[in-house]
N, C-alpha and C positions, 0 to 999 in steps of 0.2 A: 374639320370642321371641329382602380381599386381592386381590395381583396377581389378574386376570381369566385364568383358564387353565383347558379343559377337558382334563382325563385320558381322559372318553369318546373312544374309536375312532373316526377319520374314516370310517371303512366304519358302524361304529352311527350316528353323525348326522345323515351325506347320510342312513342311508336314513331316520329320523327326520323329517329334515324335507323329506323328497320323498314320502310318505304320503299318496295323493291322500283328500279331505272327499268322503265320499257324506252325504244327506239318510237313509237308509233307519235303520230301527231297529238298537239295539243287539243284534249276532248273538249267537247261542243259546252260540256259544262263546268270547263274550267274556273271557278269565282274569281280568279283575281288576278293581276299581273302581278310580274317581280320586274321593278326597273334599277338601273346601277348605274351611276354616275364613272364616267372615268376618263379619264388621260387630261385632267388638269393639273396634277404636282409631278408630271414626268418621271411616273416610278417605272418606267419599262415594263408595264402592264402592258400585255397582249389579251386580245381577246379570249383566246383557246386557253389562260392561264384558270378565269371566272369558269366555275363548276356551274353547269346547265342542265337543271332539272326537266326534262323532255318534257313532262306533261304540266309545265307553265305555259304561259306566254312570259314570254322575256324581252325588256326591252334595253338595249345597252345605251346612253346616253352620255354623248361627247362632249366632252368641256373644256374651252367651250368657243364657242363663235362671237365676235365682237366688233362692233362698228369702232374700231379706232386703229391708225395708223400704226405698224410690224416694227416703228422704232424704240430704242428705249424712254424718247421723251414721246410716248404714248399722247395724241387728241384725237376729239371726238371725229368722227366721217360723217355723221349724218344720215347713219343705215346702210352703210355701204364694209358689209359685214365680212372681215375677218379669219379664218382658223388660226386657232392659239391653242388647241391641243396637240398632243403626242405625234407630233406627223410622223415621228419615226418608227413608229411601234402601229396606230392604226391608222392605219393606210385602203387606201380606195380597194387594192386585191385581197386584203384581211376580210374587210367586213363581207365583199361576195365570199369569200370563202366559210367565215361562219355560219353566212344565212345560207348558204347550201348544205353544209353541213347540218346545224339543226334547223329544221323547219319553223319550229316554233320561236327564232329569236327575229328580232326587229331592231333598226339601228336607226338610232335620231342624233339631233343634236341642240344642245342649249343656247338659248342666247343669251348675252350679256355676262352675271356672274358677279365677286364680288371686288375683283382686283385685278388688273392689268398693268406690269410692270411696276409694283408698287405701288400703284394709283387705283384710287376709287372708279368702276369700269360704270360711270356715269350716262344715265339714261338722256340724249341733248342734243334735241330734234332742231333743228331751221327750222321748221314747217312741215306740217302735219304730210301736205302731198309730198314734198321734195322725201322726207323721212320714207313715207310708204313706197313710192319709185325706188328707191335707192334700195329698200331694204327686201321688194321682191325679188330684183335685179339679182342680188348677191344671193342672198338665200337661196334661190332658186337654183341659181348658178352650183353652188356645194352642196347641195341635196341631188343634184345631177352628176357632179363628179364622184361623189363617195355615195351612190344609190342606196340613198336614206330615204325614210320609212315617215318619221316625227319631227317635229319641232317642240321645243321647250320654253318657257320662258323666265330666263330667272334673274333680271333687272335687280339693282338691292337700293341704288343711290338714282338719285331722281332729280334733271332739273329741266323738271317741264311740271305742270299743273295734272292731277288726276286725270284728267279731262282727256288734254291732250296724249296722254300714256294711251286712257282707253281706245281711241281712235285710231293712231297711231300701230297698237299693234292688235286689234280690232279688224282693222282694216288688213293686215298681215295676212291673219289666222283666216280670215275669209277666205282670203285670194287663194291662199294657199289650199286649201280645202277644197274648194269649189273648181280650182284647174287640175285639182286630182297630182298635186306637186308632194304633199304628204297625207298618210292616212293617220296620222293621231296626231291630237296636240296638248299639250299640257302648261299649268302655270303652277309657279314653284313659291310660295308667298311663306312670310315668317308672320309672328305675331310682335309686329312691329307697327306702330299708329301710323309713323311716317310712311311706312311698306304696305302694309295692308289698304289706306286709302286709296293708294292706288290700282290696286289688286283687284280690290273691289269696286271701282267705279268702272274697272276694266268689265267684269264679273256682271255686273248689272246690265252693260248693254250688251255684251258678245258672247254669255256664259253658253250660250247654244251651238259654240262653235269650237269648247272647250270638252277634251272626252278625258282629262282626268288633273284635278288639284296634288302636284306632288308638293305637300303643304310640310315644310320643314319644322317638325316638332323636337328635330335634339339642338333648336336655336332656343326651348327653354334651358329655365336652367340646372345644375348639375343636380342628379339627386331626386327624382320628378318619381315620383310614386307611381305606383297602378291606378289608383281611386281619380290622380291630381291628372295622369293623362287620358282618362276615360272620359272628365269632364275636358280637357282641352279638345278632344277629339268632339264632343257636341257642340262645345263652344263653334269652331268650325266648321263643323257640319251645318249648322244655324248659318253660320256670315258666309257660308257660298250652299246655300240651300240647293237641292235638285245635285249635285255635281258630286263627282265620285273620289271623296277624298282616300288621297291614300300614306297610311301611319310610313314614319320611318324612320331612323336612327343614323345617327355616324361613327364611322370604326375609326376615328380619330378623339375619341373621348370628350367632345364638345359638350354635349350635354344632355337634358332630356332624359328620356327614361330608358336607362341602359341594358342592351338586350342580355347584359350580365344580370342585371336587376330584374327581372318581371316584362318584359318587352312582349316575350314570346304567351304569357301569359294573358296578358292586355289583349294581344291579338288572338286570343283563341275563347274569350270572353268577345269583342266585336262583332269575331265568326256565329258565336251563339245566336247573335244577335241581326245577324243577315248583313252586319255593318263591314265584313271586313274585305275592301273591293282592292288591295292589294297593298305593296309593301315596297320601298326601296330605301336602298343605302346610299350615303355618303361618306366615301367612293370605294371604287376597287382600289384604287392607286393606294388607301390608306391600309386596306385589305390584306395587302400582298405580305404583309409579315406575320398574318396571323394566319397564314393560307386558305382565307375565304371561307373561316368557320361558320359565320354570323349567316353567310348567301347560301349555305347549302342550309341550314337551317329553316332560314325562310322561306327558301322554294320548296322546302320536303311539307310545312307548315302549310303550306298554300295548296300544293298537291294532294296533302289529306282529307282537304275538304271535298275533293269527290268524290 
């Protein structure tokens, strides 16, 4: 999705990374998730690579699943959804195996995204029913193979009306919830007019079936202050009022306020302020060379707070 300098507080750091690892479950008053996007640029990321702070909740998040046909001249299906992740690295015996290992992790998976075979992975429904059949069918079906936890939503290209978006996966997020198929669901929106209308029209009528906005703030741009993402973080806090947005960053140097730059800082100013209901990255896959500095940070960040 520059010079090495942190702005974080030497008093925030040490105590960051002096945060002693217990084995025991995630406590009752844990504030916040840490979620991590991973297995979309096939860097041979495995699960057990990502450092797991026990006393998070953790949610790993697969990318990603996509209604369009496994060829390289990629069309649409209609909601008849996909895996385009890492099959070879996270696989069905991985994920039991890390949620048995730590208790506290949870494995979802995203839908849509921003690219499929070179191609814009375009939201482009027939119909509002035929789209929802189609898309319990399959989802349902890979939430059962790979015994996942979450659903994501992270659409970017759109060719269907607001409306129809909302409905569409409105109706999803219901079904899925209400037949006890996933226990979280999330929607992943930029601050983009063309993206955001439909986020939000989605937001206004289903926001009740929504348990956390993983709202992409390093889609500003490079160089984003403390002060400039404090007010984005209100700003969105406002346009999905009630919902639990959560700050994040990407370790691919896209943009946003770089947890080089004040990141960690930002979020321990949020925390003051009862604001800070969790954190993820974009991705591990990008992670993997800098051996997942940024993830133990945040989860040591997150675990301070109780």
């Amino acid at each position: 999705m520059k010079p090495f300098k942190f702005c974080i507080s030497i008093l925030v750091l040490q105590s960051l990374l002096t945060i002693s690892a217990t084995t025991e479950a995630v406590p009752a008053s844990c504030p916040g998730v840490f979620r991590e996007y991973i297995g979309a640029l096939y860097k041979n990321v495995t699960f057990s690579d990502v450092p797991i702070n026990p006393n998070v909740e953790f949610h790993f998040l697969l990318s990603f699943a996509i209604d369009y046909t496994n060829t390289q001249s990629s069309e649409p299906t209609n909601g008849d959804f996909l895996v385009y992740w890492d099959t070879d690295n996270l696989t069905p015996s991985r994920i039991s195996s890390i949620k048995a290992q730590y208790k506290n992790v949870k494995v979802g998976l995203s839908l849509g995204g921003d690219t499929v075979h070179g191609k814009n992975a375009t939201f482009a429904p027939t119909s509002i029913t035929s789209w929802v059949r189609n898309a319990i069918y399959s989802v349902s079906k890979i939430v059962k193979e790979y015994n996942l936890d979450a659903i994501d939503i992270d659409y970017e290209h759109f060719n269907a009306d607001p409306d129809t978006f909302a409905e569409c996966i409105g109706r999803l997020l219901y079904y899925l919830k209400q037949n006890n198929v996933v226990s979280y669901t999330s929607i992943a929106p930029y601050a983009d007019d063309s993206v955001q209308v439909h986020y939000l029209a989605l937001w206004r009528k289903y926001g009740h079936q929504i348990d956390y906005v993983n709202f992409q703030f390093y889609a500003y741009k490079k160089g984003t202050t403390i002060t400039q993402f404090l007010q984005y973080f209100e700003t969105q806090s406002s346009n999905y009022k009630g919902g639990k947005i959560l700050v994040s960053f990407g370790t691919n140097n896209i943009g946003g306020l770089s947890p080089k730059h004040g990141f960690f800082d930002a979020c321990t100013i949020l925390r003051s302020q009862g604001k800070l209901h969790g954190i993820f990255i974009w991705s591990a896959d990008d992670s993997k060379k800098d051996h997942f500095t940024y993830e133990k940070l945040s989860q040591d960040l997150l675990a301070s707070s109780i």
